[in-house]
N, C-alpha and C positions, 0 to 999 in steps of 0.2 A: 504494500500500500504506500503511495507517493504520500509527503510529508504533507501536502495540501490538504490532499484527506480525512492524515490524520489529525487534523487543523480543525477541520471543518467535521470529524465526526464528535471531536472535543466540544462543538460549538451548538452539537445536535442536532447537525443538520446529514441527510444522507444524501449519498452520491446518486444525482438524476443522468448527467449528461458524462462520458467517458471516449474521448477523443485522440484519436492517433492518425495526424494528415501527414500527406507531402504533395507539394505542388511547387514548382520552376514558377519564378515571377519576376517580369521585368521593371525595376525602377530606376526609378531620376537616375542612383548613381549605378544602373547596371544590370546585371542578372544577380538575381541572388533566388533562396529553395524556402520557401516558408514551409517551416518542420515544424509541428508545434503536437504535444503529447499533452491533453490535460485532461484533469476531472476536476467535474463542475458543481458544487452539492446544489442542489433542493432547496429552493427557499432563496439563494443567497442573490446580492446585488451587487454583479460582479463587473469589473474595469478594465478593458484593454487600454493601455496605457502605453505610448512610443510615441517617436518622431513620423510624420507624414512618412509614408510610402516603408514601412514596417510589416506592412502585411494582417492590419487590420480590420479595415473593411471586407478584404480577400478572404478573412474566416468568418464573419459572418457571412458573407455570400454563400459559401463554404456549406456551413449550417443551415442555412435557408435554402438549400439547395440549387441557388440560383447560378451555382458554380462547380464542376464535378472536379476535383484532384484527379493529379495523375494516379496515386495510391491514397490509402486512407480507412479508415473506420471510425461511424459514429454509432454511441449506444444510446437510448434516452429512453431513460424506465424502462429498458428492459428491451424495449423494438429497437433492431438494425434500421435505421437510417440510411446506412450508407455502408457496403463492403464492397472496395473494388475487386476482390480476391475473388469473391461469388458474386460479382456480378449484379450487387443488388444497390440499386441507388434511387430513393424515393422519391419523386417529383416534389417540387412547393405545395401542392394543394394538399398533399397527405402527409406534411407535417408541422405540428402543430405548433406553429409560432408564427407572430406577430412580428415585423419589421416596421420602422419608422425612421424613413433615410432624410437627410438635410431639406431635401427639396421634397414637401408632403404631399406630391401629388395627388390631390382634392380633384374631384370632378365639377367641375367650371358649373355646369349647367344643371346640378344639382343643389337644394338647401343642406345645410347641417343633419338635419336627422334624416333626410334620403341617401345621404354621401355612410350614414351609419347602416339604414337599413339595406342599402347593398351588397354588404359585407357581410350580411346574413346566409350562413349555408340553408342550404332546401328542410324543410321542417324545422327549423332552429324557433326557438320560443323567442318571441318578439321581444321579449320582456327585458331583456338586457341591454336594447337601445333605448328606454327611457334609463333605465338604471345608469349609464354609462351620462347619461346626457345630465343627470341629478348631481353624479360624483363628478365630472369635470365643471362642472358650474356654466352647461353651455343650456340652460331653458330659453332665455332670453334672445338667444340667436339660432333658435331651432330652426325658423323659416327663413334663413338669411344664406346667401350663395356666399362662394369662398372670395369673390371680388371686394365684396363689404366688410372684410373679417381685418382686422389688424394681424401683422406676423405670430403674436404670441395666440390670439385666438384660433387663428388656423393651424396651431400646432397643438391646442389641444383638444380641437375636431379630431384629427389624423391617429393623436396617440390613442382618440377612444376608438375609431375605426379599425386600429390596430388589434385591441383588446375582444371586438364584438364577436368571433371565434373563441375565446375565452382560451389562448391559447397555453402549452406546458411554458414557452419559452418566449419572451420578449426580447428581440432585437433594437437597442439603438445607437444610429451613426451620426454621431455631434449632430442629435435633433436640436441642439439651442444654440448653438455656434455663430448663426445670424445674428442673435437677440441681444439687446444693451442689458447692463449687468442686471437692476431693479427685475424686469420682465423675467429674467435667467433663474432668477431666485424663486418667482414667484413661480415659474413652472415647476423646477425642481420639488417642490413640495406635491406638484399636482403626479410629477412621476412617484414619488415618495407612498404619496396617498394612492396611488392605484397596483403599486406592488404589493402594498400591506392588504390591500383590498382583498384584494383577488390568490394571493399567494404562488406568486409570480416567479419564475428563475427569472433573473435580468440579466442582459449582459449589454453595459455600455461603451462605445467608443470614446474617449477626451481624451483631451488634451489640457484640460484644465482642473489645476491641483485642487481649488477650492471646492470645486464641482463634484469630482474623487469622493473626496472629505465629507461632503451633506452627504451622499447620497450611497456610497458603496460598505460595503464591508469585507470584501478581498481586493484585490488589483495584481493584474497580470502583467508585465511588461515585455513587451515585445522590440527587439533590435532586428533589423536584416530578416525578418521571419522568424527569430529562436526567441524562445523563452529564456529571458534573462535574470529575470526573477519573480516571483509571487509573496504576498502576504496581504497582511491585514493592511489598509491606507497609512495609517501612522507610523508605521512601522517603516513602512518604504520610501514614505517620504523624509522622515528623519534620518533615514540613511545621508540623504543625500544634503542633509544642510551643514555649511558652513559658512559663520558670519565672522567677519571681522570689523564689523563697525561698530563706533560708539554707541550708534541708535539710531532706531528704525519705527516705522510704523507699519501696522501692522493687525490682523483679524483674529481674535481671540475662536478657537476650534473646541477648546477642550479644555477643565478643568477637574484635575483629580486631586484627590487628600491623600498623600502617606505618610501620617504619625501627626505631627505636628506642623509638617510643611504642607504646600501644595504646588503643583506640576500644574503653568500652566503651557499647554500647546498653543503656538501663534503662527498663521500662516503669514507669511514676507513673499510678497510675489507670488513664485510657483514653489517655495522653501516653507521647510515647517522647522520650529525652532522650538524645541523646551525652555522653560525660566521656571527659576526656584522662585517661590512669592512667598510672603506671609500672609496671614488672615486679614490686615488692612489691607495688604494689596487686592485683595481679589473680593473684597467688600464691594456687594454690587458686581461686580462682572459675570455679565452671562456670555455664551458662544453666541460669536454674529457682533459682537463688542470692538470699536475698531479702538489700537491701545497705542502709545509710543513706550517704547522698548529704550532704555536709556542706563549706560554705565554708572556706576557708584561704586568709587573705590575697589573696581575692577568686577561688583557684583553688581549682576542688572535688575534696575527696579521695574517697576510697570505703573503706569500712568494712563486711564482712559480718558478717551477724548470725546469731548461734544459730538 
């Protein structure tokens, strides 16, 4: 059993999806093999994480079957997906996941709850395109075409349309990437609220650390198509910070208590950074707190800001 696993059987959660690709992929800088071996648990709200042209969109496509490998095997609960060895490779329509790519392709000439109730398989109970249209907070613009919709409205048309198969797996490819950060936030909660809803596998594309942070709890990174590393968000992002400044500002993620002290985590940029605080420093500070980070006698204090 790979360490992820046994990560994620600690966590409670069991293994849905079990993945072993290979597919040749041409990028920006070249050829390179996206090889990638994972296991996905059940439940979880998972991140691929790399530089453009990493081989990320490529495994969703991948999984969505909108893309065959040259080799490969996919398992999910227990159905073959996908064995090039025998020859078996499921088309999109027989399996069960939801995609929601950059561009939400909405049908122009459709309203909001037509653009849902198309998405209906043959016999499917109606009933889950009002449900869908109550949890996304889309009543108000049920009879409205996607020309009238603002960016963030019509992307969370799309993520309901995505869901109206009530699918095992949720695909998404920097669906908020267009979006000014206020809008970003406010959707994130609506992905948040429709994972917990529904009890969703998620698997997201970013590139953005904050994003990671709200909304995941593994991350997968991907280099040149290989898996470079995996774990929990905080964990992978604290690998990577080193600051050398006096002081900085910065978005308060996370506050924990050990003993007497408290830890608190502050995102800087795409950087996550610990700071030892005391009980006045973190008086009043909740996550979402934006803070200045500032040296004191070589120990940094925190100071929240308006």
């Amino acid at each position: 059993m790979s360490q992820a696993v046994i990560n994620q059987v600690v966590m409670g959660q069991a293994p849905l999806i079990t993945l072993n690709l290979h597919q040749p992929l041409l990028s920006a800088s070249g050829k390179m093999a996206l090889q990638v071996k994972l296991d996905i648990a059940s439940g979880s709200f998972l991140t691929l994480y790399g530089p453009s042209g990493a081989g990320k969109t490529s495994l969703l496509r991948i999984l969505a079957g909108l893309m065959t490998p040259e080799q490969g095997e996919i398992v999910v609960d227990g159905q073959v997906w996908l064995d090039t060895d025998r020859g078996i490779n499921l088309p999109p329509q027989q399996r069960s996941t939801g995609f929601l790519f950059q561009d939400y392709a909405l049908f122009s000439n459709m309203t909001v709850k037509e653009n849902l109730s198309f998405a209906l398989k043959k016999g499917q109970n109606k009933t889950i395109v009002r449900e869908l249209i109550e949890l996304m907070e889309l009543g108000a613009l049920r009879d409205r075409k996607p020309s009238s919709l603002s960016g963030g409205q019509q992307q969370r048309v799309a993520l309901a349309r995505a869901l109206v198969q009530q699918p095992k797996l949720l695909m998404l490819d920097e669906p908020l990437s267009a979006l000014d950060s206020t809008m970003r936030q406010k959707l994130q909660q609506h992905l948040l609220a429709v994972h917990r809803a529904y009890g969703l596998t998620t698997i997201l594309v970013s590139h953005d650390a904050a994003e990671i942070l709200r909304l995941s709890n593994w991350v997968v990174e991907l280099e040149q198509g290989q898996v470079i590393g995996q774990g929990r968000p905080k964990d992978i992002f604290s690998h990577r910070s080193v600051s050398g400044k006096f002081q900085f500002i910065g978005e308060v993620v996370e506050i924990t208590q050990e003993g007497f002290i408290f830890i608190v985590a502050i995102l800087i940029g795409q950087e996550l950074t610990r700071v030892v605080a005391d009980q006045a420093e973190v008086e009043g500070l909740v996550a979402g707190d934006r803070v200045l980070v500032a040296s004191k006698a070589f120990n940094p204090i925190i100071q929240k800001l308006p």
